[in-house]
C-alpha positions in Angstrom: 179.5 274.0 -122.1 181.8 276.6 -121.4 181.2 280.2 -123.1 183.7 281.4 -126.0 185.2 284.2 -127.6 185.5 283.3 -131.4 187.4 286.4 -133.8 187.1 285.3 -137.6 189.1 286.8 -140.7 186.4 287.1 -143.1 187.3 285.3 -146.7 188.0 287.4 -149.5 185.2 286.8 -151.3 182.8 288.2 -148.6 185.3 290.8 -146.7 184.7 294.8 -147.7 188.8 295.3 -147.1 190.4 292.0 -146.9 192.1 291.7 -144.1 190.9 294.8 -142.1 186.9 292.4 -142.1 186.0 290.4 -139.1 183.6 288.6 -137.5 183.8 288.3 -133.9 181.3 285.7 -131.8 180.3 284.8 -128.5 179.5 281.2 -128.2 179.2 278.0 -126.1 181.2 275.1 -126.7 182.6 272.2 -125.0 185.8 272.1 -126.5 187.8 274.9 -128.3 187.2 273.0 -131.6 183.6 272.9 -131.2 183.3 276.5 -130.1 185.1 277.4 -133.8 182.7 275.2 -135.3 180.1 277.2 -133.8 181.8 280.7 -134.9 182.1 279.8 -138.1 178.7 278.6 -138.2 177.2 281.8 -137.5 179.8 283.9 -139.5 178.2 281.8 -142.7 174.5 282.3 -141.2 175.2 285.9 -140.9 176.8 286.3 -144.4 174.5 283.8 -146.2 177.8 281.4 -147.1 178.1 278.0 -146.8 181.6 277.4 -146.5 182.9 277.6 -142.9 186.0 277.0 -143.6 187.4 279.8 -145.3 186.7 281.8 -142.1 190.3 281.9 -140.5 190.3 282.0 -136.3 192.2 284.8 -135.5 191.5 284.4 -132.1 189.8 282.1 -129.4 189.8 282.4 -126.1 187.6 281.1 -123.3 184.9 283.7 -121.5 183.0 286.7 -123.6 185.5 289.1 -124.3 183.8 292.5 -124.8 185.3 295.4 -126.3 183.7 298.7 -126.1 184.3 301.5 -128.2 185.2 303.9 -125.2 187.4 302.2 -124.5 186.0 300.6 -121.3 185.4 296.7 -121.5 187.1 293.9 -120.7 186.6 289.9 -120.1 183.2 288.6 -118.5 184.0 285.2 -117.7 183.9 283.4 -114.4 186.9 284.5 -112.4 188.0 287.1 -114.4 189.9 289.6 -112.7 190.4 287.2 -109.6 193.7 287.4 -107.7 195.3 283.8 -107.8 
C-alpha cells in the first residue's frame, strides 16, 4: 500500500460554489485506481452521499501532498526532495 493524494470536484448537488468546492484526501492504495476508490469513498462518508461517482478526480498523485495556508508545505512522501 502506497500513500495517496486524492483532490475531488465536489458534484453540484452537494458543492457551496460549483466548481470553486473540493474535497482533498490522503489515502492508501495499491494502485491509483484503488486509491480514487478510496477518495471518493470518504468524500461520500463525509457528505453523507452515496454516489461516488459523481466526485470528479481533479488530481492524484502518489505521497501526502500538504498545503499550508502560509504558504509553507510541500510533499511528504518517501524521497521527496531527493536529488536523482
Amino acid at each position: 500500500m502506497k500513500p495517496y493524494t486524492v483532490l475531488l470536484l465536489r458534484p453540484d448537488y452537494v458543492a457551496a460554489t460549483f466548481g470553486h468546492d473540493t474535497f482533498c484526501a490522503h489515502v492508501e492504495g495499491a494502485t491509483v485506481e484503488a486509491a480514487l476508490t478510496a477518495a471518493r469513498a470518504a468524500a461520500c462518508e463525509t457528505d453523507e452521499q452515496d454516489v461516488p461517482e459523481d466526485y470528479y478526480c481533479l488530481f492524484c498523485t502518489d505521497g501526502h501532498v500538504v498545503d499550508y495556508q502560509d504558504g509553507a508545505g510541500g510533499v511528504h512522501a518517501p524521497n521527496a526532495g531527493r536529488q536523482p
